[in-house]
C-alpha positions as CSV (number, residue, x, y, z in Angstrom):
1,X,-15.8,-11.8,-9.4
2,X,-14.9,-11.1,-5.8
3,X,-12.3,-14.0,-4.1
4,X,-13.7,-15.3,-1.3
5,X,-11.6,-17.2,1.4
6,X,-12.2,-20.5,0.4
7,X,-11.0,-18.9,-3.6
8,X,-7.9,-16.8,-1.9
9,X,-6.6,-20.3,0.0
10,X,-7.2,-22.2,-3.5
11,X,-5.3,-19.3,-5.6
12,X,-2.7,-19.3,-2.8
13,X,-2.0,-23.1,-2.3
14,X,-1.5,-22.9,-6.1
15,X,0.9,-20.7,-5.9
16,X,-0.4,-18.1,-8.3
17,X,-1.2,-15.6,-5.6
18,X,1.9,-15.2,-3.3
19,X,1.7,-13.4,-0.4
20,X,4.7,-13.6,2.1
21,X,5.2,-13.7,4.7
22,X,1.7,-15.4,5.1
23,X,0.1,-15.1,9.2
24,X,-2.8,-17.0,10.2
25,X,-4.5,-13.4,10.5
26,X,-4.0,-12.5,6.6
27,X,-6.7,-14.1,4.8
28,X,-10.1,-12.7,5.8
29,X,-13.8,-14.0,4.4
30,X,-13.5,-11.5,1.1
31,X,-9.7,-10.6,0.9
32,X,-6.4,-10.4,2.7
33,X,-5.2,-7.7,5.5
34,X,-1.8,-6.2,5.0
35,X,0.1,-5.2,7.9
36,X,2.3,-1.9,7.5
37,X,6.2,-2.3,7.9
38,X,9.0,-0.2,9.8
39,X,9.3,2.5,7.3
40,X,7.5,5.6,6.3
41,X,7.8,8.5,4.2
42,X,7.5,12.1,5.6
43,X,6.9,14.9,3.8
44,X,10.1,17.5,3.7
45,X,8.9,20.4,5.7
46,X,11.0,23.0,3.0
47,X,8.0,22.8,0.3
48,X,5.4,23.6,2.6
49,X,3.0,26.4,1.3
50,X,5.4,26.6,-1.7
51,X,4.1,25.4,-4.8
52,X,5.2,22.5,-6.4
53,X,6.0,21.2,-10.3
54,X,5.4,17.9,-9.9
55,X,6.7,17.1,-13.6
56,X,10.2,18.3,-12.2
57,X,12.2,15.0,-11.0
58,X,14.4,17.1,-9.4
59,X,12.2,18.5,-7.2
60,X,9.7,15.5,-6.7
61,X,13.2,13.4,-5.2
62,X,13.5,16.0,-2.4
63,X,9.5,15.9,-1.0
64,X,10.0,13.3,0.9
65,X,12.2,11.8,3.8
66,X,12.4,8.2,4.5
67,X,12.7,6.8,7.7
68,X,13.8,3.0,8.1
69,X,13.2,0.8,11.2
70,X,11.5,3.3,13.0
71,X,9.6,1.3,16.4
72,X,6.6,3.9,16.2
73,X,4.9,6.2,12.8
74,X,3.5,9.4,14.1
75,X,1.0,10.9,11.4
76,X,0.8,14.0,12.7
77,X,-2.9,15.8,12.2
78,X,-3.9,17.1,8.6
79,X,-0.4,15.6,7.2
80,X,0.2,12.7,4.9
81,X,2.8,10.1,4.9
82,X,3.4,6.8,3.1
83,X,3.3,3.7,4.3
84,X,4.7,0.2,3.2
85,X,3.3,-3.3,3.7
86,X,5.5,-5.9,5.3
87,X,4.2,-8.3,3.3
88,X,5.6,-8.7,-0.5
89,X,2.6,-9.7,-2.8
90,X,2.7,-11.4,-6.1
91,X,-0.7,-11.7,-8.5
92,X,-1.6,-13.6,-11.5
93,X,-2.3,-11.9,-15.1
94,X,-6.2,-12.8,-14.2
95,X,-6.2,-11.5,-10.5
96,X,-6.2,-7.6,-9.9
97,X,-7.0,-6.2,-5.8
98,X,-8.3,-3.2,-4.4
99,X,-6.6,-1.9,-1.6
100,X,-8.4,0.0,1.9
101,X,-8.0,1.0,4.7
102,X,-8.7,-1.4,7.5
103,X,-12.3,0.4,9.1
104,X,-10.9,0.6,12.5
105,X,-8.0,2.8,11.5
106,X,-10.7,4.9,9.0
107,X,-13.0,5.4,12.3
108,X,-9.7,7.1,14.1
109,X,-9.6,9.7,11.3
110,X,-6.8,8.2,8.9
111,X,-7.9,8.0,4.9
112,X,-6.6,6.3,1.7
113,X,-7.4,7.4,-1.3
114,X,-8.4,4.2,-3.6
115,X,-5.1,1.9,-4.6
116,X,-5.0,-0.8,-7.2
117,X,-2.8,-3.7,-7.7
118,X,-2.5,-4.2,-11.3
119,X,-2.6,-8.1,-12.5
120,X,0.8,-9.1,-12.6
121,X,2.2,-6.9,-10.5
122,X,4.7,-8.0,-7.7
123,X,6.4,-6.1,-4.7
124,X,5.1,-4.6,-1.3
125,X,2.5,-2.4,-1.7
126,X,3.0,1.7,-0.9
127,X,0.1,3.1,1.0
128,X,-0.8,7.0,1.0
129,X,-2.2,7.8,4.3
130,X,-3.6,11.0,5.6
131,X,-4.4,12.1,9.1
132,X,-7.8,14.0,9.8
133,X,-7.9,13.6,13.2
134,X,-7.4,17.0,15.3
135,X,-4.7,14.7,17.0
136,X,-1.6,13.4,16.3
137,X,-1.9,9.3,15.7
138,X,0.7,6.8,16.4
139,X,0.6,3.6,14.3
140,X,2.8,0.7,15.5
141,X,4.7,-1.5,12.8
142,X,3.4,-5.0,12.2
143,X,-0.1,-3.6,12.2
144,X,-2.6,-4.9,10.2
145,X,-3.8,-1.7,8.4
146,X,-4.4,-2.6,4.7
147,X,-7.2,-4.6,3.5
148,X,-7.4,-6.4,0.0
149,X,-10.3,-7.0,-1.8
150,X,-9.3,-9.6,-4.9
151,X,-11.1,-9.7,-8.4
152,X,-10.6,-11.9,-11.1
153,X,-10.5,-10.3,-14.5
154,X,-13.2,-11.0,-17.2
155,X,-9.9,-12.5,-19.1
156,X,-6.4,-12.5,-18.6
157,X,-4.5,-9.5,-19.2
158,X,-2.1,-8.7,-22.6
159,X,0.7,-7.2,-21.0
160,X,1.0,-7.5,-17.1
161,X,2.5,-5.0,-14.4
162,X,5.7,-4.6,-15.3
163,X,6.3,-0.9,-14.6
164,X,7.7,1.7,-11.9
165,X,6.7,0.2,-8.9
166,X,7.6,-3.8,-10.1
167,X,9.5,-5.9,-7.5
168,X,9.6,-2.6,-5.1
169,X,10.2,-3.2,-1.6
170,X,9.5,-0.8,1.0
171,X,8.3,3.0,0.5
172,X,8.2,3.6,-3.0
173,X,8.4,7.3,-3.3
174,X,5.8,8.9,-6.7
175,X,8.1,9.6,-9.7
176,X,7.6,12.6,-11.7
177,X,4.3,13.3,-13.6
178,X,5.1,14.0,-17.3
């Protein structure tokens, strides 16, 4: 089942949804916006058109650069970069989200691919973000960006979120596939 405002206010005032900090603008009518922080991730320029063993830690720790406190985020065309929310979010073991982009931002040539929040997990959340646009597009911290869509599971789950990406705050950079 889909949360509705009226179920994202009751989860919240209960405290078993935290989401801080909390703006007046956060909860929509079927989920929560997210609004992207001050840092972003940029792809090192050395690997381009190399290929890549992405089960070598090594080498994953040097693809990206992160950049902290920055005032603007250029996504340049046909590049990707990640994102962080401002906003640190905290679920239940019976609450899981799906996390898009915000339409406007899809209708200017920026995708997402699909991002879940696993029940139980807690930290911000890293967004992948990648410019189709012809143009270069400048995105603004403090932007609301990231829309949530909240579903209760059928029942709670056995072992919550606990990995990788638990208590993470800013841009979480992808670990090594083994």
């Amino acid at each position: 089942m889909i949360l509705s405002d009226f179920d994202l206010e009751n989860y919240i005032k209960a405290k078993r949804l935290v989401i801080r900090p909390l703006g007046k603008d956060t909860i929509r009518e079927n989920g929560v916006d997210l609004k992207i922080s001050d840092e972003v991730a940029y792809y090192t320029t050395k690997f381009k058109g190399v290929n890549v063993d992405i089960s070598d830690e090594k080498i994953v720790k040097k693809l990206y650069t992160i950049e902290k406190r920055v005032k603007e985020i250029v996504v340049k065309s046909n590049a990707h970069v990640l994102l962080s929310t401002v906003e640190n979010v905290t679920l239940p073991d019976d609450l899981m989200g799906f996390v898009e982009l915000r339409s406007t931002a899809a209708r200017h040539g920026l995708a997402m691919p699909p991002t879940i929040i696993d029940a139980g997990f807690s930290g911000t959340v890293t967004l992948e973000v990648f410019n189709n646009a012809p143009y270069n597009i400048i995105l603004k911290p403090g932007t609301r960006f990231a829309h949530v869509i909240f579903a209760r599971t059928t029942t709670r789950v056995k072992k919550p979120y606990k990995g990788t990406y638990f208590n993470q705050s800013g841009v979480k950079t992808p670990k090594a596939i083994k």
